[in-house]
N, C-alpha and C positions, 0 to 999 in steps of 0.2 A: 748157184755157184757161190755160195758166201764162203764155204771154206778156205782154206789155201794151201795147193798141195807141199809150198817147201816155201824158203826164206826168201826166194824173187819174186813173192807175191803171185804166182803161176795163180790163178782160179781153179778149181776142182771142179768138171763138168760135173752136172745135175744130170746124174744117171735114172732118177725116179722114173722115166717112161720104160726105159731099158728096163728097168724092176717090176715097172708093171706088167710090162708084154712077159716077161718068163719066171714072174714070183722072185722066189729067194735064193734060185737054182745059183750059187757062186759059182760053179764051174762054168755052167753056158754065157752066166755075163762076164767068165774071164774071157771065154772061148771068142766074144761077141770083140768084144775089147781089142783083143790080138790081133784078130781081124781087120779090121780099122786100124788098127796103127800100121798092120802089114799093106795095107791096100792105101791112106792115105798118102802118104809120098808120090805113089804113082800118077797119084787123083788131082794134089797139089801142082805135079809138074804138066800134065796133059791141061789145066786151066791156064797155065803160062804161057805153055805153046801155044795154046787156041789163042791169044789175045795177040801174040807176038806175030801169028800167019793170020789174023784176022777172019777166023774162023769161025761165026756166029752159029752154027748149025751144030759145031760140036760143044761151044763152050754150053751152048743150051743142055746139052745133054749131061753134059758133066754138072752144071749146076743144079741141074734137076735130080741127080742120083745125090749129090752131097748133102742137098736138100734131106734127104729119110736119110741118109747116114749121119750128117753131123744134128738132127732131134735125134735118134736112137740113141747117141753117144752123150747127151746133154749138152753139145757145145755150140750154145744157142744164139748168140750174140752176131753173128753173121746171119741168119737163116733172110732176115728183110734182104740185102744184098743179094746173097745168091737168087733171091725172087727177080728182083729189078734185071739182074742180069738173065736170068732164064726168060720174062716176059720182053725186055727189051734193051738187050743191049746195043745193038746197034745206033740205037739213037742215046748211050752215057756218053757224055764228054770225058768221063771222071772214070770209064771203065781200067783202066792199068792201076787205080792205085786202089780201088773198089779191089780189086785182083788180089793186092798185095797185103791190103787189111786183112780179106777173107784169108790167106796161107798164114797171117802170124798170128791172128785165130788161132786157126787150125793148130799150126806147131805150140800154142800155148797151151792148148785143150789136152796137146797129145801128151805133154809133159803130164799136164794132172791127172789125166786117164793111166798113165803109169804108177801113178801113188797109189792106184787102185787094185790092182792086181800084184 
């Protein structure tokens, strides 16, 4: 992520995994791309509600699916997090703002994933 996709300093996910699993095919890494952007919002919000109904059985699942979605999209910088929380959150003191990092992550990532396509 040393790029930067625009003048707020956004990071450019590191798409090279993304490039490696399908070559140089630009179409299926836009196609891969859209995807993730169309599905993370809904991703983002079901890990809010899990924390806010104290729902440790789904945020696991959810952090465990973001986990291969946000490596395939390059947006790496959360992935220790979503572990901690998939392994144990029940016992973070720190799990709502662990939350709040990982979505402006995300919506940072999503910003640069858009420079990309």
């Amino acid at each position: 992520m040393d790029e930067l996709a625009n003048n707020n300093n956004t990071p450019v996910p590191d798409i090279s995994y993304l490039k490696e699993m399908v070559g140089d095919d630009k179409e299926t890494i836009k196609e891969i791309i859209l995807l993730f952007l169309e599905q993370a919002p809904l991703r983002m919000k079901a890990l809010k509600e899990s924390v806010q109904s104290d729902d440790h059985t789904k945020l696991k699942t959810i952090s465990h699916s973001l986990i291969t979605e946000l490596t395939t999209v390059g947006i790496l910088s959360v992935i220790n997090d979503l572990k901690r929380i998939n392994t144990a959150s029940k016992d973070m003191d720190d799990l709502t703002e662990t939350v709040d990092k990982i979505i402006k992550a995300i919506n940072d990532g999503m910003q640069g994933l858009k420079t990309l396509i």
